[in-house]
Every structure is written in structure tokens, then in C-alpha cells.
C-alpha positions as CSV (number, residue, x, y, z in Angstrom):
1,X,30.3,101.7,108.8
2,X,33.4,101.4,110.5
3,X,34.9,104.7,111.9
4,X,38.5,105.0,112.8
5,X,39.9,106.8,115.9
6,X,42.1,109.6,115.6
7,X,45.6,108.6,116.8
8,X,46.8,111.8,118.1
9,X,42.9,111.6,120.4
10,X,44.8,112.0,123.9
11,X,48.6,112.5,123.1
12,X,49.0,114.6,127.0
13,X,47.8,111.1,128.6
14,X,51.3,109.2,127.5
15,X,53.3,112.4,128.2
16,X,51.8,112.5,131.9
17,X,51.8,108.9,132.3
18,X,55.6,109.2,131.9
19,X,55.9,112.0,134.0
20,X,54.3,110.2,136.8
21,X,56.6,107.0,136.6
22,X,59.6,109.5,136.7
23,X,58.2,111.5,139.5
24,X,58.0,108.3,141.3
25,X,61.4,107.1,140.9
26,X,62.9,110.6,141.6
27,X,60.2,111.2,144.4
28,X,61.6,110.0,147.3
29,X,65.8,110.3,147.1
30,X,67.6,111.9,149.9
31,X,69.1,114.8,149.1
32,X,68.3,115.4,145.5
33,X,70.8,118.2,145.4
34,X,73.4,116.3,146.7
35,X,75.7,115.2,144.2
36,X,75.1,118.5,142.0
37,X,76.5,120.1,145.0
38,X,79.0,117.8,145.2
39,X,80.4,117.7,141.7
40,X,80.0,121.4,141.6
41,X,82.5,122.0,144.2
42,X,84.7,119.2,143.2
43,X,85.6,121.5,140.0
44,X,85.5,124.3,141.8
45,X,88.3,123.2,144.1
46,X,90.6,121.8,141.2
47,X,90.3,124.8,139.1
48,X,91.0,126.8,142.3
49,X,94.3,124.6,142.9
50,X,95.5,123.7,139.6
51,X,98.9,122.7,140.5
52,X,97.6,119.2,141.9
53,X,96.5,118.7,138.0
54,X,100.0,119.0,136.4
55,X,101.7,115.8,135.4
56,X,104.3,114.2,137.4
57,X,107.8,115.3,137.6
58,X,108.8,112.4,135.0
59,X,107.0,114.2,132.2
60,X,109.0,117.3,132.9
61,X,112.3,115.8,133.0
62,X,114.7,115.0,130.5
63,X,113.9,112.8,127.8
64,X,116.9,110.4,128.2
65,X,117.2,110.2,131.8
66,X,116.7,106.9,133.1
67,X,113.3,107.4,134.3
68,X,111.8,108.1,131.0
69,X,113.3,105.1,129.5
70,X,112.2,103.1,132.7
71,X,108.8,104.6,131.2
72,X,108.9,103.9,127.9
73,X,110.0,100.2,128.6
74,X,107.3,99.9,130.9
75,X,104.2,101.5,128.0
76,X,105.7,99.0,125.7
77,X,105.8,96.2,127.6
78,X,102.0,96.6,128.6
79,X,101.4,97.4,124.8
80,X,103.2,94.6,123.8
81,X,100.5,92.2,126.3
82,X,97.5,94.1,125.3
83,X,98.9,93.0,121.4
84,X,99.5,89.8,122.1
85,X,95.7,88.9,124.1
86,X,94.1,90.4,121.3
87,X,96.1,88.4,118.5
88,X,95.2,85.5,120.8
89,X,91.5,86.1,120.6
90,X,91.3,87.0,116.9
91,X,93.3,84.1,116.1
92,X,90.6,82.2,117.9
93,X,88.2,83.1,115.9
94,X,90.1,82.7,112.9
95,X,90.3,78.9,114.0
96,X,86.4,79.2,114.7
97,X,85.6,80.6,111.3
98,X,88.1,78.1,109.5
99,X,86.7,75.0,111.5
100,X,83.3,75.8,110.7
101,X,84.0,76.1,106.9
102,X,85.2,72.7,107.2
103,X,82.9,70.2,105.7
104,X,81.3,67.3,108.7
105,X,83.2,64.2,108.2
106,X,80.8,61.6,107.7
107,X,79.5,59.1,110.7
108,X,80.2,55.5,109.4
109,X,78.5,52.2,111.2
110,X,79.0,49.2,111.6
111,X,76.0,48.0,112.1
């Protein structure tokens, strides 16, 4: 009486439908090649020049000179802010989750 459809009847219809929303998004760019061009000879000029890569001359010097510990006061400092927002922020929710266990005080009238 009733006869069910297949559901594999047209599977190439999705597959082009999507092809033709992503030919019309990528249609019409200017210059399609551009940034494949681009980023192609962007590494091709640092591995050409890889002296600009190397680290700065503080990473090569001595590891007590005054520079380094300038550095290593300076990574700890900004670690020791990064440490301190997010104990800030999960003590907030600490104060959420504990004033939500709370039970409501009840509302008294005096009517």
C-alpha cells in the first residue's frame, strides 16, 4: 500500500548543490592565487635568510648577566599577574557556586 523511497535516490544532487554554493562564494575573488603566492614566498624568503629567525642576543649571552635576570624578573612578574586574574576569576566562581548552595532566606510580611 504504502511504498517507501529509497534514501540514497539522488545522492549527486546534495553533492552538486554544495558545489554550486562554494563556486559562488569563491567565484568572483580577485586574485585567487594571491595569498598562495604570497605565503609561498614569505617562507621562501625566511628559509633563504635564516639569520633574521635566530633569537635575540639576550638568549645567547650569559646566564647571570644582568640582562637575563632583568628577563627572568620581567617572565615572572607577568606570570605572577596572569596567576593572580585567574585566581581572581576562579575565586569568583567559587563565591558563585557557594552563594547558590545557600538556601533563600525566607520573605516575611507584615501585612
Amino acid at each position: 500500500m504504502f511504498q517507501a523511497l529509497p534514501l540514497n535516490r539522488h545522492p549527486a544532487e546534495c553533492n552538486s548543490a554544495i558545489q554550486q554554493i562554494a563556486n559562488l562564494r569563491y567565484e568572483n575573488r580577485p586574485f585567487p592565487g594571491f595569498w598562495r603566492l604570497l605565503s609561498l614566498a614569505t617562507v621562501i624568503v625566511m628559509t633563504i635568510q635564516p639569520a633574521s629567525l635566530l633569537a635575540c642576543a639576550a638568549c645567547y649571552g650569559a646566564s647571570d648577566s644582568p640582562m637575563a635576570k632583568g628577563m627572568n624578573a620581567g617572565i615572572f612578574s607577568l606570570l605572577g599577574v596572569v596567576v593572580v586574574v585567574l585566581g581572581s576569576i576562579g575565586g569568583f566562581f567559587i563565591y558563585l557556586a557557594k552563594k547558590s548552595a545557600d538556601p533563600a532566606q525566607p520573605v516575611i510580611s507584615n501585612d
